[in-house]
C-alpha positions as CSV (number, residue, x, y, z in Angstrom):
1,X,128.6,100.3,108.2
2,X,124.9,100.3,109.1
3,X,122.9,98.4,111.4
4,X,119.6,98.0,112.1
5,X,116.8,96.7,113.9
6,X,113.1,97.0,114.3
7,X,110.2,95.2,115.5
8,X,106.9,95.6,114.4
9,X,103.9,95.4,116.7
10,X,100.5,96.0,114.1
11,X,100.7,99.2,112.6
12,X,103.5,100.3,114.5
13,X,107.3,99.5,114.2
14,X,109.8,100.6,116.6
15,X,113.4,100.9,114.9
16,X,116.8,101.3,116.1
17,X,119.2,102.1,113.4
18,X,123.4,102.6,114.2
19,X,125.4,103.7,111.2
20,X,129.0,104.5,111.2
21,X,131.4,106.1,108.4
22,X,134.9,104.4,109.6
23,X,138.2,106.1,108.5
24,X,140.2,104.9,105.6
25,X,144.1,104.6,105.3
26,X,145.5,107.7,102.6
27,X,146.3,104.6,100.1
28,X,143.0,102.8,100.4
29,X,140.5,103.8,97.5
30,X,137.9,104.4,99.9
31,X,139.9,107.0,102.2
32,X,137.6,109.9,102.9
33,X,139.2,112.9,104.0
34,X,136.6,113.5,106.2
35,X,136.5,112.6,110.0
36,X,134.4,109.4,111.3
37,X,131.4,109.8,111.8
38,X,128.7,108.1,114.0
39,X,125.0,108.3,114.5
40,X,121.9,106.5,116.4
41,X,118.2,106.8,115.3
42,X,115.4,105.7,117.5
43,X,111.8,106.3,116.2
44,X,108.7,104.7,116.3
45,X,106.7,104.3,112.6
46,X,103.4,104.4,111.4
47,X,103.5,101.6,109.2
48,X,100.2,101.5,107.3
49,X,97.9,104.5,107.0
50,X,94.8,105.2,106.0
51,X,95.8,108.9,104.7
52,X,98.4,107.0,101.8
53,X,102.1,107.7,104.1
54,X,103.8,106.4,106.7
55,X,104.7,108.6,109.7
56,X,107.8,108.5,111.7
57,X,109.5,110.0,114.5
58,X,111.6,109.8,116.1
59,X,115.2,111.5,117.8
60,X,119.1,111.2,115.8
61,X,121.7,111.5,118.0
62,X,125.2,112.1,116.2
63,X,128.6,112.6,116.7
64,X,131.0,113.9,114.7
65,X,134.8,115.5,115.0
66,X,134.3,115.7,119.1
67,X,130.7,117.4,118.6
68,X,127.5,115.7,119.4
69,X,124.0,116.8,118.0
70,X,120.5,115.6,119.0
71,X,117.5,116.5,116.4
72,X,114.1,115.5,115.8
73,X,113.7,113.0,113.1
74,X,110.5,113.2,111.5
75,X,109.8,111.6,108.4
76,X,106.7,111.4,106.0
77,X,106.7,109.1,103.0
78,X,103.8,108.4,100.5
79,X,102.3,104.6,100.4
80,X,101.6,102.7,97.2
81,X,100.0,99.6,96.8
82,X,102.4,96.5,96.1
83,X,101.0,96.3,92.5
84,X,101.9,99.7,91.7
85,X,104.1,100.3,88.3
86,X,107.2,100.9,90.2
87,X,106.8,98.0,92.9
88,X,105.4,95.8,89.9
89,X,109.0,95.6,88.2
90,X,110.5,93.3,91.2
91,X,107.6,91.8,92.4
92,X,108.7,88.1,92.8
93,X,107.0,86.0,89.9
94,X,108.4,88.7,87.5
95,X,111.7,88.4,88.9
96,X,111.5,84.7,89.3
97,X,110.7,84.9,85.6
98,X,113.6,86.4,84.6
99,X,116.2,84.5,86.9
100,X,118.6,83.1,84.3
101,X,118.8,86.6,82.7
102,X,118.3,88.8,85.9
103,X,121.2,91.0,85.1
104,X,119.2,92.2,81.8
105,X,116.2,92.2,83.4
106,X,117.4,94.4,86.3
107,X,119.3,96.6,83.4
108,X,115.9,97.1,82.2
109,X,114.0,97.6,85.1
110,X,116.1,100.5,87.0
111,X,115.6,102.3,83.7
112,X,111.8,101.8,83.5
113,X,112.0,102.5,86.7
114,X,113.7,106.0,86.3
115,X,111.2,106.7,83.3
116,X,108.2,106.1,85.4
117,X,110.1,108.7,88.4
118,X,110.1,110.8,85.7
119,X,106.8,110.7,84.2
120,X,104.6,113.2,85.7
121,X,101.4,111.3,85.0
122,X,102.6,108.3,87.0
123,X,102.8,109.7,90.5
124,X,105.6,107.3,91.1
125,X,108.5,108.7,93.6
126,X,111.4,107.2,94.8
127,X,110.6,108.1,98.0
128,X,107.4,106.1,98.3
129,X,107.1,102.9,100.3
130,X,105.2,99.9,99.5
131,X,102.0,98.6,101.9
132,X,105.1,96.6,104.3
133,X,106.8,100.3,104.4
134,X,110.0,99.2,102.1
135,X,111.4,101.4,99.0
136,X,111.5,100.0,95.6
137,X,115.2,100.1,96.5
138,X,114.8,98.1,99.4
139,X,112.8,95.5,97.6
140,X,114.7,95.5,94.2
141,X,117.8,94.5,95.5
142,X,116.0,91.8,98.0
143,X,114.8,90.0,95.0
144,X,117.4,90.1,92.7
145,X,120.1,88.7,95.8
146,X,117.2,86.0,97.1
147,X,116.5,85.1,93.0
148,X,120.2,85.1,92.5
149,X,121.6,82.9,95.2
């Protein structure tokens, strides 16, 4: 389970994120041998950035199996525009456009998606964030539930 929050004050945006791995009965398909584990991110973003990438840090606090660790969480992820190739396959007229056949269309646009990942010449990374500091991940599936529903 993951939760989170942020707020965003200009270029800034503080977030507070709470994610916890709960323990599965032996007969359940998700039962993970594993302990539980919990952690708690606060960190404060550069949202937009003149340089092309977004800046955060921040501290992780987590527990896990009776131990608890504090780090430093810093984070530096490469901006693209919202037009780029990558960001381009779920902007929302293209989605829109392909609403009564989204299931194809999303077929065919996580594997254009991984072509142009893997296409040197198209500096597209799955790590990069759009001008509004969202993945293609993070927008893909937005559009495809808000076009769906």
């Amino acid at each position: 389970m993951r939760y989170e929050s942020s707020y965003t004050i200009g270029w800034l945006r503080l977030l507070a994120r709470s994610e916890s791995v709960i323990d599965h009965y032996r007969s359940c398909p998700l039962w993970n041998p594993k302990p539980g584990k919990k952690s708690k991110e606060l960190a404060l973003e550069h949202v937009k950035s003149v340089f092309g990438a977004t800046l955060k840090v921040g501290v992780k606090l987590t527990r896990d199996a009776g131990n608890l660790s504090i780090g430093p969480l810093l984070t530096l992820r490469g901006v693209v525009r919202n037009d780029s190739p990558v960001f381009a396959l779920f902007n929302r007229v293209t989605v829109n456009r392909h609403k009564y056949e989204l299931r194809e269309y999303m077929d065919y646009a996580a594997k254009r998606m991984l072509q142009l990942f893997n296409d040197k010449g198209s500096q597209c990374h799955p790590y990069d964030v759009d001008e509004d500091g969202r993945t293609v991940l993070h927008v893909g599936v937005k559009r495809a539930i808000s076009c769906g529903s």
